[in-house]
C-alpha positions in Angstrom: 42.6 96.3 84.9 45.8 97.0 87.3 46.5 100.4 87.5 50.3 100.6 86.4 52.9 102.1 89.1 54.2 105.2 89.1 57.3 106.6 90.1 56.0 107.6 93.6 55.0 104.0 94.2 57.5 101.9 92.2 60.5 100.6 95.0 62.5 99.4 92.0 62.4 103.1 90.7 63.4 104.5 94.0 66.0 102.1 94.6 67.9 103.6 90.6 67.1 106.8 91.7 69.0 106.7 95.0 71.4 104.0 93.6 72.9 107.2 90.9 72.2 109.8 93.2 74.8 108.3 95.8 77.7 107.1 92.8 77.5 110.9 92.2 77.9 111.8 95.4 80.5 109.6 96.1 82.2 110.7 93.0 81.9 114.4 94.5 83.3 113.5 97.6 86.8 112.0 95.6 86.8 109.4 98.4 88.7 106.7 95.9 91.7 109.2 94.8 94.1 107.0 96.6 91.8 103.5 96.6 93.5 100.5 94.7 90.8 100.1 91.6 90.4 96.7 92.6 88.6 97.9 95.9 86.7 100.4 94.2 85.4 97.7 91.6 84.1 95.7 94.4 82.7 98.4 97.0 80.5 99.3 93.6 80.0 95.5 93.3 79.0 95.4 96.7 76.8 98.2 96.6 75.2 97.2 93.4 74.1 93.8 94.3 72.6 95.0 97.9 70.9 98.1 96.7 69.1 95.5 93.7 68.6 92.4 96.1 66.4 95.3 98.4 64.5 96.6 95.5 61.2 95.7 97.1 61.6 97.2 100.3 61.2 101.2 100.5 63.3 102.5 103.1 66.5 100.1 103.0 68.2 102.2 99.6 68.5 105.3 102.1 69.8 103.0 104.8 72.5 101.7 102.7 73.2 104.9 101.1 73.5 106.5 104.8 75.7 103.4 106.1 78.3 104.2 102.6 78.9 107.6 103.3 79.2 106.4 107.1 82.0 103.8 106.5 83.9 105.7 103.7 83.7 109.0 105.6 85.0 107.0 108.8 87.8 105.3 106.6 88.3 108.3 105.0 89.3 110.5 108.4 90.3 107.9 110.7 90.5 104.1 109.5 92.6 104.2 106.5 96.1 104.5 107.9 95.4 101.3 110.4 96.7 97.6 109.0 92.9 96.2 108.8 92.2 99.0 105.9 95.4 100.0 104.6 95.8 97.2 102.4 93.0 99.3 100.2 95.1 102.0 99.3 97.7 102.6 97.1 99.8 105.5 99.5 101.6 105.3 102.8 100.9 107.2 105.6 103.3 110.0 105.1 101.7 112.2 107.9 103.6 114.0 110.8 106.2 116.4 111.8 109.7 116.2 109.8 113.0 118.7 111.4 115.9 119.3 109.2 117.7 122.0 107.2 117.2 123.2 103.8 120.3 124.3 102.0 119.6 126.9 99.0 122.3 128.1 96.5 120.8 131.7 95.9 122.5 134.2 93.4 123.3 137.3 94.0 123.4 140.2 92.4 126.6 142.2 92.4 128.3 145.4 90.4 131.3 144.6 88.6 133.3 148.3 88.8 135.8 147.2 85.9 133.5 146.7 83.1 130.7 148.7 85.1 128.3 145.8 84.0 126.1 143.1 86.4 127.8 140.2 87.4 126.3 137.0 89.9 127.8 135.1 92.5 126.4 131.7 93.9 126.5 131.3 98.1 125.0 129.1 100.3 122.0 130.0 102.8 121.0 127.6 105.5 117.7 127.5 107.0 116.1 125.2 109.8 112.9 123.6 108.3 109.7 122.1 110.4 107.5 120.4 107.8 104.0 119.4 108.3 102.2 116.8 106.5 98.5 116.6 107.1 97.2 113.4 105.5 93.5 111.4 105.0 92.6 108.5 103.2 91.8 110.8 100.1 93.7 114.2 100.4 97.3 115.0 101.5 99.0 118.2 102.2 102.3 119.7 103.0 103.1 123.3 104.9 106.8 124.6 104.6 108.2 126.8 108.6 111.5 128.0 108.1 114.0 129.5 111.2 117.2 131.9 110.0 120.1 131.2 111.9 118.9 132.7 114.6 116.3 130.5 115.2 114.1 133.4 114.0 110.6 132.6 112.3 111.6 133.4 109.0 108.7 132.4 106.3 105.7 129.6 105.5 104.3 127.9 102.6 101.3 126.7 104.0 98.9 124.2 102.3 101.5 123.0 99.0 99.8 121.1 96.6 100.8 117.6 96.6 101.0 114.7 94.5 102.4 111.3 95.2 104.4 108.8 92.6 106.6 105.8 92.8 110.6 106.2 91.9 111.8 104.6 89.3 112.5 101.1 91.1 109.3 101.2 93.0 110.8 100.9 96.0 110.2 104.5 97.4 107.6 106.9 97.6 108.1 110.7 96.1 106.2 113.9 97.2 106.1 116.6 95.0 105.0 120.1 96.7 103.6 122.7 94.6 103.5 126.2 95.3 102.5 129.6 94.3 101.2 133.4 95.2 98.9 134.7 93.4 100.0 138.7 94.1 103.2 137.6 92.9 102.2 136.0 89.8 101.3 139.3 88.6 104.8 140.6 88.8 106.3 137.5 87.1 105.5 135.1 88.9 106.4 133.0 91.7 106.4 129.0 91.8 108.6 126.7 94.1 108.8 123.6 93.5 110.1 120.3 96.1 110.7 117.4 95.3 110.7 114.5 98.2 111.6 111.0 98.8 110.3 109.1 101.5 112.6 106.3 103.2 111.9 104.0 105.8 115.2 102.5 107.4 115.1 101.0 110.4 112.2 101.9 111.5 113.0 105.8 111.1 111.5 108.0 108.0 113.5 110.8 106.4 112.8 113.2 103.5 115.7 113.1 100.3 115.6 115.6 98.0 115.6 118.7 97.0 113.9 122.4 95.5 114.0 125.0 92.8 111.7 128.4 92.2 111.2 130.2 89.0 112.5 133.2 90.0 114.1 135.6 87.6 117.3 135.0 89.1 116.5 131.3 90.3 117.3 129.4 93.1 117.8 125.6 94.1 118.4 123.8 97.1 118.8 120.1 98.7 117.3 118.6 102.0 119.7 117.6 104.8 118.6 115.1 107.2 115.1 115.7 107.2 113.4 113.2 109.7 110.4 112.7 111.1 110.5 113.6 114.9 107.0 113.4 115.8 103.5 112.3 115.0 102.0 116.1 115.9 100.9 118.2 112.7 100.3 121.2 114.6 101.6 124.4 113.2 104.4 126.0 114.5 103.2 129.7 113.3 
């Protein structure tokens, strides 16, 4: 009588095994965030009908695992901005350095001596921006330099959460950049919030929009010609 395989000897087994091990992996890795489903569907497809066409060979499920992470990881880093892989995705290619100014209305606080109470007034502060978008196939994220008049370093908000929608008329593309400190949450907390549209006209991209913080005494502000002057995403501090 034929002794009955066991899981140490059984390819199909192996094949499963390394078949669920890598869709978890893969999951993990939240390689398809910005993949169009259709893709995803048929990279599973893909990998579904090679990993069972192999199922009596032992060593070709790790090869093909290997050769997925390989190709997505590539993709992932490198590939997916180009026009040959593009196509697969469902976001632009946002990444690079943008130059504009950031115009906040800020209220102050002032002392009225008549009725000895509190009393705001609404001005106008200008700061020079440099903003940074770092950008894969799967991730995406924005850092915030600002100058004072003076072309002093003034502040950073480095590494803004970012998620990516459509407007309205699907025509254009909008950022939204989270942001928040964690020492200052304890005191009230501390949130800004910007909102961005990307434009392509003419071959130049620009940034429309604008920003708000939650503040106790909250401020707001717009984005004035905010273009994208270079490819670099090197920090400026």
């Amino acid at each position: 009588m034929q002794e009955k395989p066991t899981s140490q000897d059984d390819p199909s087994l192996i094949t499963i095994i390394v078949f669920v091990v890598t869709l978890l992996l893969l999951v993990q890795k939240n390689y398809f965030v910005f993949y169009k489903a259709r893709v995803i569907i048929l990279i599973l497809i893909l990998t579904s009908l090679t990993a069972f066409l192999t199922i009596e060979i032992f060593i070709i499920p790790f090869v093909i695992a290997s050769c997925l992470f390989g190709y997505l990881e590539i993709v992932d880093r490198v590939l997916w901005k180009h026009p040959l892989f593009s196509w697969m995705f469902t976001t632009d290619d946002f990444s690079g350095t943008y130059e504009g100014i950031q115009e906040n209305l800020v209220m102050k606080q002032f002392k009225n001596n008549i009725e000895d109470g509190v009393v705001f007034k609404e001005y106008k502060e200008h700061l020079t921006l440099k903003l940074i978008i770092e950008q894969t196939g799967s991730a995406i994220k924005a850092s915030f330099f600002y100058y004072d008049t003076k072309s002093d370093k003034s502040s950073k908000l480095e590494n803004t959460q970012v998620t990516i929608s459509k407007t309205a008329d699907d025509q254009h593309y909008l950022l939204t950049c989270l942001y928040g400190e964690i020492g200052v949450l304890e005191n009230g907390g501390h949130h800004e919030t910007m909102v961005l549209k990307y434009i392509v006209d003419g071959g130049e991209c620009r940034l429309e929009g604008g920003s708000y913080d939650n503040r106790k005494i909250q401020a707001r502000g717009k984005f004035i010609d905010l273009k994208k002057v270079s490819s670099d995403k090197i920090h400026p501090f």
